[in-house]
N, CA and C of each residue as an Amber inpcrd file, in Angstrom:
protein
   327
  14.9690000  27.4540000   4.5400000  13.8050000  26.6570000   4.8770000
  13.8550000  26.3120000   6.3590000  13.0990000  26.2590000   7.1990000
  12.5500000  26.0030000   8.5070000  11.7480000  24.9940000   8.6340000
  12.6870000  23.9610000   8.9260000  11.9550000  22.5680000   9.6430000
  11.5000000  22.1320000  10.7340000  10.0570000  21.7960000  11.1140000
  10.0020000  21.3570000  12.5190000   9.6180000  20.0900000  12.2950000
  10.1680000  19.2370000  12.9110000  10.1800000  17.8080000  12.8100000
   9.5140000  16.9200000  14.1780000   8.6410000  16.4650000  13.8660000
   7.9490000  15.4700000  15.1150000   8.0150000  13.9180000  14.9580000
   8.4740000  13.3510000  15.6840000   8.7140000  11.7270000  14.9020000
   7.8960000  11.1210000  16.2900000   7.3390000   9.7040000  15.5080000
   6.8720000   9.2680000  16.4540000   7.2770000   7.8260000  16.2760000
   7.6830000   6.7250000  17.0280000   8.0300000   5.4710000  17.0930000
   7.1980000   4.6760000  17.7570000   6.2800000   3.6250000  17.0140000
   5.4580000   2.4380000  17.0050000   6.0700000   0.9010000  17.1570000
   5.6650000   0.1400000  17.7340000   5.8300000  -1.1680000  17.5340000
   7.0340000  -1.3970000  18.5910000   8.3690000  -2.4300000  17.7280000
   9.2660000  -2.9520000  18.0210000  10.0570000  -1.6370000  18.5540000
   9.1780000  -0.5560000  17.1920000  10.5210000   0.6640000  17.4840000
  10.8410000   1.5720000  18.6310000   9.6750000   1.4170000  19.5190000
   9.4530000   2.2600000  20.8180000  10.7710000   2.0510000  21.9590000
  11.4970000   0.5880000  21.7930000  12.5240000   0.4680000  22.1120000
  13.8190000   0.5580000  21.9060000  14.1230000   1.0710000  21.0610000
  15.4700000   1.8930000  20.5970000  15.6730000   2.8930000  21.9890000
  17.3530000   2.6250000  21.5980000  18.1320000   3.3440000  22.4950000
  17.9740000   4.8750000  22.2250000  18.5270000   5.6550000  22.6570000
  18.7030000   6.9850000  22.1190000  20.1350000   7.7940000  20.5770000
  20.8380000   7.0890000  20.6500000  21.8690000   7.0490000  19.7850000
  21.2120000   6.6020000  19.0200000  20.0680000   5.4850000  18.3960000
  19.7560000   4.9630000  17.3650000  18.4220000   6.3350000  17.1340000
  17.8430000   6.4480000  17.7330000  16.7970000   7.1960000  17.5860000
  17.5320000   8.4320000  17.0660000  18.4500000   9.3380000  17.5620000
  19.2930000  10.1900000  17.0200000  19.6310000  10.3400000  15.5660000
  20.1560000   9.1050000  15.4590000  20.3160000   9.0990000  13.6040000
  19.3180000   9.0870000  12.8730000  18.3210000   8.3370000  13.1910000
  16.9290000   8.1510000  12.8310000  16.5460000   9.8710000  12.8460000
  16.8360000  10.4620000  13.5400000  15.9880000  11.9430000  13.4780000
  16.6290000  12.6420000  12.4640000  17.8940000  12.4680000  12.7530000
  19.1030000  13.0100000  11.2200000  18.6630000  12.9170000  10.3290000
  18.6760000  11.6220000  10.2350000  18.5290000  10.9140000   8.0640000
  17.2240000  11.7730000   8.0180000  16.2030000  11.6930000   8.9560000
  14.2060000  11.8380000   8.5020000  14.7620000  13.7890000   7.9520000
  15.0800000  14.5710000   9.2180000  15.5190000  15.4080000   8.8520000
  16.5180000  16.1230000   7.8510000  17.6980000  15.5110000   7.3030000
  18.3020000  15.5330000   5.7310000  17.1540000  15.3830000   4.9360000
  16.7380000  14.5110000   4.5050000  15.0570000  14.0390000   3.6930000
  14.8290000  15.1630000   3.4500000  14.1710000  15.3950000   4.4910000
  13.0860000  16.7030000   4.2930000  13.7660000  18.0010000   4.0900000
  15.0130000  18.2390000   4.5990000  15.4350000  19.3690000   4.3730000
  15.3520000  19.3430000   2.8150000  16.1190000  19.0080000   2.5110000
  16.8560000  18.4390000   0.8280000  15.2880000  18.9500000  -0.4910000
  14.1750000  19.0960000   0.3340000  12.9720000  18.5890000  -0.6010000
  12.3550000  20.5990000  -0.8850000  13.1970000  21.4350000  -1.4930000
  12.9530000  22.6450000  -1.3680000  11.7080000  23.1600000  -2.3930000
  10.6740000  21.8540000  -2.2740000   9.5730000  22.0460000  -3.1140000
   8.3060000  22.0320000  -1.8420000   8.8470000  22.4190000  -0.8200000
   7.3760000  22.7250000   0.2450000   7.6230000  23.7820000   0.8540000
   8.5560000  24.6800000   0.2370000   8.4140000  26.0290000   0.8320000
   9.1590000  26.0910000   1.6410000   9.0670000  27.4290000   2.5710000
  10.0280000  28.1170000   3.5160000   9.7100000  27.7830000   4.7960000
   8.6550000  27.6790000   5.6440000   7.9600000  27.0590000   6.8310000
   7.6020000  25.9340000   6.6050000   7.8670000  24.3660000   7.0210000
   7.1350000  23.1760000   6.5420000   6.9650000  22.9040000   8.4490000
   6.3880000  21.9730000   8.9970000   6.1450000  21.0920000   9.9720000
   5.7920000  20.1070000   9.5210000   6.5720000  19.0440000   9.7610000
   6.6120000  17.1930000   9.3700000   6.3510000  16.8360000  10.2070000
   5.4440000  15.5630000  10.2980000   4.9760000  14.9610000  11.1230000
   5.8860000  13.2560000  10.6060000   6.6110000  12.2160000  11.3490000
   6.6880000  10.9330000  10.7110000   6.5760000  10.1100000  11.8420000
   5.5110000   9.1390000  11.6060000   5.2980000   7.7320000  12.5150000
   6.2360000   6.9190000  11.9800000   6.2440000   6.1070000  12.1470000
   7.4730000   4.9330000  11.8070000   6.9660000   3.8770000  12.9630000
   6.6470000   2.2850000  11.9850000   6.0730000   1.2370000  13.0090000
   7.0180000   0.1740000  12.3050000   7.1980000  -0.7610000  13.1960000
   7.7130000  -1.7350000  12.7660000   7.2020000  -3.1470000  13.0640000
   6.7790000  -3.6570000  11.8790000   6.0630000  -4.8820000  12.1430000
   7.0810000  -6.1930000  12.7020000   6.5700000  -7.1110000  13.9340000
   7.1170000  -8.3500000  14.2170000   7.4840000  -8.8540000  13.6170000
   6.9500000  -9.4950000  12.6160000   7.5820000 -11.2380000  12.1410000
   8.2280000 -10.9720000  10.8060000   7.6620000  -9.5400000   9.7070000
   8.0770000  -9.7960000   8.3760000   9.3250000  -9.2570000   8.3170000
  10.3930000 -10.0490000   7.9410000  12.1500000  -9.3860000   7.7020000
  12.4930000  -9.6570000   6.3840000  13.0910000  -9.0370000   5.6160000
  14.2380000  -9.2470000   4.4890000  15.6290000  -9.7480000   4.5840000
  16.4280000 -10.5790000   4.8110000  17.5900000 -10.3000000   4.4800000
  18.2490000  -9.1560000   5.8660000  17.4420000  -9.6380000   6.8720000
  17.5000000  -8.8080000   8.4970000  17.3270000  -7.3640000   8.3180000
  16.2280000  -6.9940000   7.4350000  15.4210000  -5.6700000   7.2580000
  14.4900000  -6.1630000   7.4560000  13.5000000  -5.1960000   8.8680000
  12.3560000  -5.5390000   9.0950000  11.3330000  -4.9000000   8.4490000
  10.2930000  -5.1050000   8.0500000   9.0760000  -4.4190000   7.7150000
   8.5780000  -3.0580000   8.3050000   8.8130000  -1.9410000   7.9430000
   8.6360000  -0.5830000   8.3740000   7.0150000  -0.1100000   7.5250000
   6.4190000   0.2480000   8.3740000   5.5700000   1.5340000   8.1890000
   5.4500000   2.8290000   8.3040000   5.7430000   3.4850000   7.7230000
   6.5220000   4.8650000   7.6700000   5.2730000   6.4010000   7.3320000
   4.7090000   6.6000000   7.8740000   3.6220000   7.5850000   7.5930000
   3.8990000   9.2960000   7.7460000   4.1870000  10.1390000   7.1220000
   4.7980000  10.6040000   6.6340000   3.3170000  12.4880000   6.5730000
   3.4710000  13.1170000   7.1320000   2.3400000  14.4380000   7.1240000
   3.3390000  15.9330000   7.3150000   2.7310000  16.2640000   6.0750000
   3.9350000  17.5970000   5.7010000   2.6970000  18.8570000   5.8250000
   2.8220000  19.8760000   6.5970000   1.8550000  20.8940000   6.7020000
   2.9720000  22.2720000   6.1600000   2.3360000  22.7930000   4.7640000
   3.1560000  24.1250000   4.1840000   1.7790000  24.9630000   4.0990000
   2.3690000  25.8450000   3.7310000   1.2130000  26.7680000   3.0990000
   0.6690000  26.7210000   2.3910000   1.0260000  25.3310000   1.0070000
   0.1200000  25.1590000   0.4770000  -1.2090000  24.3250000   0.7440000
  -1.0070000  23.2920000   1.9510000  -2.1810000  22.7070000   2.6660000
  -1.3890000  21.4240000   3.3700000  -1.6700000  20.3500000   3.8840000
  -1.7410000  19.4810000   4.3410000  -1.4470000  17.9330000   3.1910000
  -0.1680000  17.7080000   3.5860000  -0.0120000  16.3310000   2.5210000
   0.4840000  15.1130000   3.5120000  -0.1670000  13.9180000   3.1940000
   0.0670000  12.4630000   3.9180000   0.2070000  11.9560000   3.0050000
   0.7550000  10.8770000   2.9830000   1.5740000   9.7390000   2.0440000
   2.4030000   8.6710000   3.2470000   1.7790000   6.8600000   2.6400000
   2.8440000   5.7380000   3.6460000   3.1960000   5.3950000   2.8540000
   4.5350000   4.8740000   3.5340000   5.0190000   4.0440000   2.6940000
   5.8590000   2.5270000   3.3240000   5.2150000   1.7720000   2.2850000
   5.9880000   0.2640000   3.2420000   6.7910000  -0.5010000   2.7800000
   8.0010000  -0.6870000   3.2500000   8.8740000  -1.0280000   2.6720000
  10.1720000  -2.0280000   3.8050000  10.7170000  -2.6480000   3.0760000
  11.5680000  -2.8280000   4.0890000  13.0190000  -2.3780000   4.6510000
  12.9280000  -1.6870000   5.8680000  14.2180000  -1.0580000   6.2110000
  13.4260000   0.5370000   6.1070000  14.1330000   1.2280000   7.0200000
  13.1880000   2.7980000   7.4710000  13.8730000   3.6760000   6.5770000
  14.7170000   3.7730000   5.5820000  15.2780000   4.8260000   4.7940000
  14.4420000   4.5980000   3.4380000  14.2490000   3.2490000   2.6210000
  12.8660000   2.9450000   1.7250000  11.6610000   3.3600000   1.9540000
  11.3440000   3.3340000   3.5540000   9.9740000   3.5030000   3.7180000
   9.5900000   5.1160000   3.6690000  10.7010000   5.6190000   4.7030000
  10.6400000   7.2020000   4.5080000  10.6710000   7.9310000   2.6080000
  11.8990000   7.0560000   1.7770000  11.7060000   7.7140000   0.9570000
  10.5150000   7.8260000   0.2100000   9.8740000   6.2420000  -0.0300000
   8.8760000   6.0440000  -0.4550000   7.6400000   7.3540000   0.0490000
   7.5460000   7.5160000   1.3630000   6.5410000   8.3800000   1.3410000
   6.6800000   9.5240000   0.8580000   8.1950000  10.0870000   0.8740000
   8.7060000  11.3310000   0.7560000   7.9130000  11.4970000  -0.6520000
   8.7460000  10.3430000  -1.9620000   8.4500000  10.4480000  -3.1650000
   6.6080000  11.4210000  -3.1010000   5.4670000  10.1100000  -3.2010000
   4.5400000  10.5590000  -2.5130000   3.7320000  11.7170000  -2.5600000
   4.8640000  12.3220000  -1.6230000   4.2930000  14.0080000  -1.1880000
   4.4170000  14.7530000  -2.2040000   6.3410000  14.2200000  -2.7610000
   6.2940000  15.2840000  -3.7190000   5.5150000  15.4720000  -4.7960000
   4.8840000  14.2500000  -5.1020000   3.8240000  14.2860000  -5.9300000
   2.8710000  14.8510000  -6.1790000   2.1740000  14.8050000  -5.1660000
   1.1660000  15.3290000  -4.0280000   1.4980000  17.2260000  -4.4270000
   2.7740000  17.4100000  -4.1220000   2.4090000  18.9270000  -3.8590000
   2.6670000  19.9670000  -5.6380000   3.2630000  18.8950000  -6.3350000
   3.2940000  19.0140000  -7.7780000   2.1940000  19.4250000  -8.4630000
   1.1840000  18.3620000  -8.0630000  -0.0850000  18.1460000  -8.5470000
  -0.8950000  19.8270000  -7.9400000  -0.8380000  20.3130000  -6.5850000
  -1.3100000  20.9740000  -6.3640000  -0.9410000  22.2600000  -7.2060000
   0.8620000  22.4240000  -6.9200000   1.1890000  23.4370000  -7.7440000
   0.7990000  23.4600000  -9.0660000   0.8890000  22.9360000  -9.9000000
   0.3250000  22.4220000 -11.7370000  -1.2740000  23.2240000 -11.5350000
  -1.8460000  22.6710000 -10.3720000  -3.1980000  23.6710000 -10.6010000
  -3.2800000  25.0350000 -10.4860000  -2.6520000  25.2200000  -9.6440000
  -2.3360000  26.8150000  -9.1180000  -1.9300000  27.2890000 -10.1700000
  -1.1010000  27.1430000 -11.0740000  -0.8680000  27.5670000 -12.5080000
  -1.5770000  27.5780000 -13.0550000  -2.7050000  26.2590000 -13.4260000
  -3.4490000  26.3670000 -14.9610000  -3.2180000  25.6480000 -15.9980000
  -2.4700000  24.9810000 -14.9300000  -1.3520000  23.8450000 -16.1760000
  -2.3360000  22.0840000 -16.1460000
């Protein structure tokens, strides 16, 4: 599988160092690798925002938006959650849904 990965950082998050942003590209990229239900060519698109004031337990409020382009078409899914590995999965879940649903038709099922 062939990943191209574009991340984009909103909000609080525009200020991260580069070492943090690094891992951040890792984990998004494991994710998606791992997901061998979008085919052999995918291009991911993930925003990631982080809202000011709402925290958990010193997890901030992430918005995580999430655009997978395969051959079978174009899938978006957010997800909000707190802390950026929930939010990513959350959207991940989402997609896979998303591209289930498409495949199930393509069958007849």
């Amino acid at each position: 599988m062939t990943l191209n990965l574009s991340l984009n950082f909103d909000g609080k998050l525009k200020h991260l160092n580069s070492e943090d942003r690094k891992q951040i590209i890792n984990g998004i990229g494991d994710k998606l690798e791992k997901m061998d239900r979008f085919g052999n060519d995918v291009y991911a698109k993930v925003s990631l925002k982080q809202f000011a004031r709402r925290t958990l337990r010193d997890l901030p409020m992430i918005s995580a938006t999430v655009t997978v382009y395969t051959k079978l078409g174009r899938f978006i899914a957010k997800g909000f959650e707190y802390g950026i590995d929930s939010s990513v999965n959350k959207a991940v879940k989402k997609i896979e849904t998303q591209i289930m649903k498409v495949k199930s038709k393509s069958l007849g099922i």
